[in-house]
N, C-alpha and C positions, 0 to 999 in steps of 0.2 A: 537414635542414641548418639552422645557424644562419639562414641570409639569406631561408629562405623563413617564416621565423618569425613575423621582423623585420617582412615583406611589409607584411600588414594595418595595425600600427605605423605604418608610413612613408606609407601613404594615411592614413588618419587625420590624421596629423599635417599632409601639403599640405592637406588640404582646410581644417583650420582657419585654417592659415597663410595662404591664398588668404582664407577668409571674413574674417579679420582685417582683409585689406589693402584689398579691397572697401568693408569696413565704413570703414573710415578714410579712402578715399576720399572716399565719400559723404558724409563729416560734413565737408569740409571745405568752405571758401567759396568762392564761385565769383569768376569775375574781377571787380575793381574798376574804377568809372568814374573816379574819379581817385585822386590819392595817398596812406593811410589806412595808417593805424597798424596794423603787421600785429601787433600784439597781439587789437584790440578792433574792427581794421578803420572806422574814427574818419576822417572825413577832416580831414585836416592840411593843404591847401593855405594859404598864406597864414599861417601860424602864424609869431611872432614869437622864440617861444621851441621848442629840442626836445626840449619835453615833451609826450607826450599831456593833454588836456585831459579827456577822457573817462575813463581808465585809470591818466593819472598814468603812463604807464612811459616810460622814456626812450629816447629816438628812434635814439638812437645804437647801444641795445644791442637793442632789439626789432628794429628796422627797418620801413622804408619799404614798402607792397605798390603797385606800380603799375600803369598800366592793362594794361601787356603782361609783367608781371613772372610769372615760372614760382612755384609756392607749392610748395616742398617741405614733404614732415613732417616733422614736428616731431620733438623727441629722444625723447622718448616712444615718439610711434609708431614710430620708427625700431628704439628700443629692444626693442620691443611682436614686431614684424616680426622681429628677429633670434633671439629668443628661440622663438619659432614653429618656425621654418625651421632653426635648427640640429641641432635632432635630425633630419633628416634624412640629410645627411651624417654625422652622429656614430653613429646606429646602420649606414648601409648601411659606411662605414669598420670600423666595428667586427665588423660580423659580418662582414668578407671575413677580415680580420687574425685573430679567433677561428677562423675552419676551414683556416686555414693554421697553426695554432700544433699545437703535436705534442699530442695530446687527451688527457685525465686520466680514467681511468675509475673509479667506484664500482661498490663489488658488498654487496649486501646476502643474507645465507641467513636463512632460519630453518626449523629443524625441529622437530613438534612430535611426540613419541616417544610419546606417550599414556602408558595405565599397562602397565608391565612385568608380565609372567607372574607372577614371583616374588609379586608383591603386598604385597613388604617397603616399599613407599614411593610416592609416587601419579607422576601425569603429569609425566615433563621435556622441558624445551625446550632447544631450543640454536641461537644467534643468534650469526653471525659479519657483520663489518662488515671491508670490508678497501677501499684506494683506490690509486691508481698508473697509471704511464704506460699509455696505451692500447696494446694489443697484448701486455701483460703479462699474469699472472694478480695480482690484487692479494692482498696478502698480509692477511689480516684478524684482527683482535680477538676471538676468541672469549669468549662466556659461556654459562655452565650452570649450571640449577636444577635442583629438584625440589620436589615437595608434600609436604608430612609432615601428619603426625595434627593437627599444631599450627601449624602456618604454612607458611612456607618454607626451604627448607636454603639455608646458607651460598651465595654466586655463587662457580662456581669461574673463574676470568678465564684465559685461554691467550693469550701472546703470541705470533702467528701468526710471529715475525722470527727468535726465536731458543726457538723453543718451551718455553718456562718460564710456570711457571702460578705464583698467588697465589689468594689468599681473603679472602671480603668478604661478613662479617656483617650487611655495615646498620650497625653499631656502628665496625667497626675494618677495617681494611684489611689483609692480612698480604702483604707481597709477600715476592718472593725465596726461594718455598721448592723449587726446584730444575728439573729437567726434567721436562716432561713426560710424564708415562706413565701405563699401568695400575695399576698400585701406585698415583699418584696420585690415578685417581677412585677406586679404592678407600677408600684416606684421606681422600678429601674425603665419601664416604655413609658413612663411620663418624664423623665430627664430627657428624652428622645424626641419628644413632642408629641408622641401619640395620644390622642383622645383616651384617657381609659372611661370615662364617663361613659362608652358604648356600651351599651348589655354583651354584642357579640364580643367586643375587645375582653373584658373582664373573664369571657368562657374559654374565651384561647390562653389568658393568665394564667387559667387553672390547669389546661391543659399544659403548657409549658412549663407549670410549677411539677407536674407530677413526671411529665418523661426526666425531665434533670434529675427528679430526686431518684427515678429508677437507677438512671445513669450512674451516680454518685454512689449507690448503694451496688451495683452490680445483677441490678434486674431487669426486664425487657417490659415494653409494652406495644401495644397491638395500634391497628391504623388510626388515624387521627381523622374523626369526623371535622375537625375543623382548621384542617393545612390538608389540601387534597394533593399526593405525589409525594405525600412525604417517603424517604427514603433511608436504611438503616446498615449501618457495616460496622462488625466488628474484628478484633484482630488479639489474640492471645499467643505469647511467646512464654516457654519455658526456655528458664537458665539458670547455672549454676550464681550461688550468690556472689554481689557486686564485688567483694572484696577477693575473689579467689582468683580470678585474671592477674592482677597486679601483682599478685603474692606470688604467685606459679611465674610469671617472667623473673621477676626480682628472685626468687630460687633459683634458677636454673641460667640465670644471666652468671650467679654467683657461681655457680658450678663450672658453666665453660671459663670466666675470667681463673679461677683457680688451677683448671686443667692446662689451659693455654701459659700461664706460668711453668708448672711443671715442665711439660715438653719444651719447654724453651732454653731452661737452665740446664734439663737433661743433658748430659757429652751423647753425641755421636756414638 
């Protein structure tokens, strides 16, 4: 879960916040025997005008420290202090708010088909990326290559939403050339130069037509009599949805710039 994430964060963070406050403790002055310029700590008794004479700053705006007068911190430290301490509340707030929010899942495939029996064309792969509400199957982006004698054949791209594929040289983009199908990777390993006129090349088509469409759909298939080594990994991530990151800094940025004013105009 989010909040046990968080956990470590949140110690971390008191403990500096504490050492801070410690620390500013410490450096401050201790009680004064008489009236003294709580700038420079200066005694003023008897002064005719109020201006420090030690410091030059004015008595009216600095102020007076007396023998029993309490010394707060200063805007700074105060500033110092709030900045500290407010990520605590901002993260244990936040992760309670993110595991209560309806969760967004990612799903990442990839399959690596090795090289086909036929021998017309080398190792392909195939990578689907798909994201959506948790407890769905997300719907994913599929791509597909292969190795040629000379490089790589064209990507053929599958849109997992309304199963229509396009193609993508590296050079040019082609979208919108219709539905998905066999005939399709057909068409897409004869842009590549492969034979499909093979009986065998046509049965690995089909093969390659159906794991995509698993892929794309969010369903599994078993080994491949005709890519032998083929190999499969997938990967699913829960998360809070995309827009709640942003929102939660933009909060909480607005929360410390508002406190960091306060303490600032605050008097001593």
């Amino acid at each position: 879960m989010v909040v046990s994430a968080v956990f470590p964060t949140l110690v971390v963070i008191a403990a500096v916040g504490v050492l801070a406050v410690v620390v500013m403790r410490a450096s401050r002055r201790g009680p004064v025997a008489e009236p003294s310029c709580a700038a420079c700590g200066y005694a003023v008794r008897g002064l005719e005008k109020l201006i420090c004479p030690e410091c030059g700053s004015d008595l009216r705006l600095v102020g007076i420290t007396t023998p029993h007068a309490r010394t707060r911190m200063s805007p700074v430290g105060r500033a110092l202090l709030w900045t500290m301490l407010l990520p605590i509340p901002a993260l244990s707030l936040s992760a309670v708010i993110s595991d209560a929010l309806p969760a967004h899942s990612t799903r990442e495939q990839r399959i690596d088909m090795g090289k086909p029996q036929s021998g017309a064309y080398g190792s392909v792969v195939i990578f689907g990326y798909g994201s959506g509400p948790s407890g769905s199957v997300p719907v994913a982006t599929v791509t597909m290559r292969f190795s040629t004698a000379t490089g790589l054949s064209p990507t053929l791209l599958i849109n997992g939403l309304d199963l229509t594929f396009e193609l993508d040289d590296g050079r040019q983009r082609t979208p919108g050339l219709g539905e998905f199908s066999q005939d399709a990777v057909i068409a897409w390993m004869s842009t590549a130069g492969v034979d499909t006129g093979d009986p065998a090349v046509a049965q690995e088509a089909e093969d390659l037509y159906e794991r995509t469409l698993a892929v794309a759909l969010g369903g599994s298939a078993g080994p491949s009599p005709h890519f032998p080594g083929t190999t499969s990994s997938s990967f699913r991530r829960r998360s809070p949805p995309p827009w709640f990151a942003p929102t939660a800094i933009l909060f909480w940025l607005l929360i410390w710039v508002g406190g960091i004013v306060v303490t600032l105009r605050r008097r001593s």
